[in-house]
N, C-alpha and C positions, 0 to 999 in steps of 0.2 A: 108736438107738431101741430101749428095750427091751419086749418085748411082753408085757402081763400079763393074767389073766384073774378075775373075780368072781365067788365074793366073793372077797377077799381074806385068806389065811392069814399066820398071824405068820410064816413064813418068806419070802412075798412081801413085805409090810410091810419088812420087815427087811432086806432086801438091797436097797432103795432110796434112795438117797442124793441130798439136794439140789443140783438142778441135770441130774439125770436125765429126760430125754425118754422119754413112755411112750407107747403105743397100748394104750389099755383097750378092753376089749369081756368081752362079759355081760349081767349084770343089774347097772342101777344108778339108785336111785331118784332122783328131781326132787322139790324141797322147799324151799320159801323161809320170809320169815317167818313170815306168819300159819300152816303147819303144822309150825315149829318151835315154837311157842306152845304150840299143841295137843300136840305132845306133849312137849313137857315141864310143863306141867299135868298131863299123866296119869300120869307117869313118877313127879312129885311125890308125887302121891296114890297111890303102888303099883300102879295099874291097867295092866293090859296092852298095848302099845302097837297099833296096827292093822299093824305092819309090824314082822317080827323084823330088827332093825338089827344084827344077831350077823356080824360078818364083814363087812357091806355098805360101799358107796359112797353118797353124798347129793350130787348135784349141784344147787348154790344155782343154781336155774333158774325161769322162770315162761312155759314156749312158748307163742307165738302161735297162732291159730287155723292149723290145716295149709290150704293151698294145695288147690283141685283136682289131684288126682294125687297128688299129697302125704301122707308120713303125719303130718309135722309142719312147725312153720311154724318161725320164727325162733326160736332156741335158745341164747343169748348166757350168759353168765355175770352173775350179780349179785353185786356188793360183796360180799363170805365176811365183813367186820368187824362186818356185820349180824347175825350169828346167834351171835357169839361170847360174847354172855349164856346160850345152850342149851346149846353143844356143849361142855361139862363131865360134863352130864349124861347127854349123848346117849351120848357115850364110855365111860362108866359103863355104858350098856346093849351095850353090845358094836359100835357105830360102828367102823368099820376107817379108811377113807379118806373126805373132804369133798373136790369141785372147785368151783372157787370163782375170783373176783378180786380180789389184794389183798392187803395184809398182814395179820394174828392178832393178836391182844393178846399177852401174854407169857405170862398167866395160861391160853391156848387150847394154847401154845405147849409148856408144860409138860404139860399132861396130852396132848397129844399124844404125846410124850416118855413121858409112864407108861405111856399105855394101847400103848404098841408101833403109833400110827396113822400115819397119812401123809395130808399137805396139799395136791392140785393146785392148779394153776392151770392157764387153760387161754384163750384168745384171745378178750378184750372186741372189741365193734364188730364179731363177726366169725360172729354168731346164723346168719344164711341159710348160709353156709359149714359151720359147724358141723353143721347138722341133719342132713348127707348121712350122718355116722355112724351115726344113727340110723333100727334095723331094725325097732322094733316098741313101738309106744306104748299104755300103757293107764291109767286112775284107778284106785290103790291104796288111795287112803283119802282121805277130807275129800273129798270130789265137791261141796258144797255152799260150797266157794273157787277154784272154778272156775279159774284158772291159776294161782293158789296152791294150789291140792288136790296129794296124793303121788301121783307118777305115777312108777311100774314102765316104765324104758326098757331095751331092748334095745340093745344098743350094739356096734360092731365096728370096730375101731381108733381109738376116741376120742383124738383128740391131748392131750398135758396135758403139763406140767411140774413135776417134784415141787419144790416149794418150801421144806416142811418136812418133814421126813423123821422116823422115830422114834424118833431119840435127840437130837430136840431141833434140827438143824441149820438155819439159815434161809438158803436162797438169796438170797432179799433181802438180808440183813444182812451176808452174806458178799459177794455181789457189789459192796455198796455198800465195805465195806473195802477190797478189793482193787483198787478203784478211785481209792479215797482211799489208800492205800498207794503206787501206781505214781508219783504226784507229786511 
């Protein structure tokens, strides 16, 4: 398990290879679609994004209201194939790492690959479990999409699995051959 911290530098980026177990922790924003929309309309239109994406992580999240006691509530993972119309562009703004479920188009696959980023994945069905990582929640922007708004998570040994890595690598595609090879 290797332990990494955010934001993320091209030399972290870079020395992780798919099929690598990580514990993240830092700062790492929550963002699904309706605030992948938004900013890539704004991005479009040259205009300044409400969150400097330079280095960061975006985990495709939409938590639950927190629990009494609680600082958040269920925290699962959503489909990552979802956002894969943005994250071109998002990448282009300085995007480091996406966690996520799921497999990438090819075309996500590749500019991950340019931009030097890296793909988690991280345990569907598994939201309540999840949340214990998380130290400190708050709305970064879009408040008015309420569990779709950007939310600034504090995070300390987030489990994940790098999937894609930044030269391209797919754990998926690679596990599935060598699966299909052993036969």
């Amino acid at each position: 398990m290797k332990k990494i911290m955010t934001p993320l530098d091209p030399g972290t980026a870079g020395a992780l290879k798919a099929g690598d177990w990580v514990e993240i922790s830092g700062i790492i924003y929550g963002a699904r679609d309706a605030a992948h929309k938004r900013f890539y309309e704004l991005a479009g239109k040259g205009k300044t994004l409400p969150v400097d994406l330079r280095g960061q992580v975006i985990y495709y999240v939409g938590p639950t209201p927190a629990p009494p006691g609680k600082i958040i509530g269920s925290c699962g993972p959503t489909t990552s194939s979802r956002m894969d119309r943005y994250t071109p562009l998002l990448l282009e703004c300085g995007l480091k790492g996406m966690i996520g479920k799921g497999r990438r188009c090819e075309a996500v696959r590749q500019m991950i690959r340019k931009y030097n980023a890296v793909y988690f994945v991280t345990f569907g069905g598994c939201g309540a479990y999840l949340s214990k990582f998380f130290k400190k929640v708050e709305i970064a922007a879009f408040p008015d999409l309420g569990p779709e708004a950007v939310f600034r998570f504090e995070v300390e040994d987030f489990p994940a699995l790098v999937e894609i890595d930044s030269l391209g690598n797919d754990f998926y595609k690679n596990a599935g051959s060598s699966i299909i090879n052993q036969k």
